[in-house]
N, C-alpha and C positions, 0 to 999 in steps of 0.2 A: 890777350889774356882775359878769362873768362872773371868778374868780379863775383864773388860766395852771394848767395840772398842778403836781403836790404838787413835784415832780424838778424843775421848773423855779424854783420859788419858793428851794428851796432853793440852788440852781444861785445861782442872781442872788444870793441873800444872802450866801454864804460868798464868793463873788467882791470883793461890794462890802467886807465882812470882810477880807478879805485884801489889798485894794488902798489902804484906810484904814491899815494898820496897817505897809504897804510904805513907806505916802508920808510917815505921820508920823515912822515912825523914820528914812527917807532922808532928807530933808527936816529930820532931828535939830530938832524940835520937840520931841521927848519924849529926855530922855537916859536909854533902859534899858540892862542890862546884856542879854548872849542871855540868859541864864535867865531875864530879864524877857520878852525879847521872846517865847521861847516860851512861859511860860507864860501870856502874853495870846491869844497864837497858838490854844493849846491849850482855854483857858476862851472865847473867839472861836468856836470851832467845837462846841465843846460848846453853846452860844448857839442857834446855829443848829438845829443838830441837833435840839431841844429847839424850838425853833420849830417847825420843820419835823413835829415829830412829834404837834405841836399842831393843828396845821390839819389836817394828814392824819387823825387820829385825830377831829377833829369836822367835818371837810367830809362835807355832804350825797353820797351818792351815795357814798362810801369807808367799805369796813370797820375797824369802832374796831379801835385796836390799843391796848389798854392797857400789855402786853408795850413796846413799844418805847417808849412814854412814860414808864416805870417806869424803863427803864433812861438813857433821855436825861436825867431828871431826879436820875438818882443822879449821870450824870458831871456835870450841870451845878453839883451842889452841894458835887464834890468839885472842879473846877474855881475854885468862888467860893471854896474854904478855901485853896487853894493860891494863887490870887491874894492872897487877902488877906494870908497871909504872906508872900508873896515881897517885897507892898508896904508890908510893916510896918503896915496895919489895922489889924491887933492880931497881938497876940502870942500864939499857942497851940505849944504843945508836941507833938510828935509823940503823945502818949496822947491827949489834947487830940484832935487831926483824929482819931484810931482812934476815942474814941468817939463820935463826931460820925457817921463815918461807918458807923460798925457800926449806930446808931440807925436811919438815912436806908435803909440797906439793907436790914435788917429791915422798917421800916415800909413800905416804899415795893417791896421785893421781894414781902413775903407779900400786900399789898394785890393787888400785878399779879399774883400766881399764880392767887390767888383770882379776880381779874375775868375771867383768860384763859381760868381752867377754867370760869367759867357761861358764854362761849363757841364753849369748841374741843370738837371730838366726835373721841375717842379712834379712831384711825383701825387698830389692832390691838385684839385680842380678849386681855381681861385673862388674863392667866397663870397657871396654879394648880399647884403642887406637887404631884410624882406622889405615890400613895398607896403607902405602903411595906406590903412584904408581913406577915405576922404570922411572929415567930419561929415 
């Protein structure tokens, strides 16, 4: 079975996201506050996005993008700390999410530097400091 384009899958998902989450709060099945509903809103399309950058990143036939993986999975895990506060999960403190998230970005930023730079090929010629004269 042949998978639709990367744009399309995404397309379809954040829609059916967004149409779910129109109907249950219209439909007051779920009683959020707006700060609930966006921050479901927000960790919803971080979801996505983070899907989307999974298939694109290993579908046959498309260049891996580690870069954009790296960064989908930072918002998606700063999305699932903010959900879980918002919906009392647990209880963490603002130092709490900072080191949580200075962790996640560290690990997950230097990892995708490093995989972008084996790579991408530096498309300017490295830069060198003029030589200063001798007094």
């Amino acid at each position: 079975m042949k998978l639709p384009p990367t744009k399309q899958i995404a397309a379809a998902l954040g829609g059916a996201v967004a149409l779910a989450i129109a109907v249950v709060t219209s439909l007051q099945l779920v009683h959020w506050t707006a700060g609930q509903v966006t921050v479901v809103s927000l960790a919803a399309t971080a979801g996505v996005a983070f899907v989307t950058s999974v298939i694109a990143h290993f579908r046959p036939g498309t260049a891996s993008e580690p870069v954009a993986l790296g960064a989908t999975f930072t918002a998606l895990v700063g999305a699932v700390l903010a959900l879980g506060n918002t919906f009392a999960w647990w209880t963490l403190d603002a130092t709490q999410i900072g080191s949580i998230m200075a962790a996640v970005a560290v690990i997950v930023g230097g990892g995708t530097a490093a995989a972008a730079r084996q790579v991408v090929t530096p498309v300017a010629p490295r830069i060198t400091a003029p030589k200063q004269a001798a007094p």
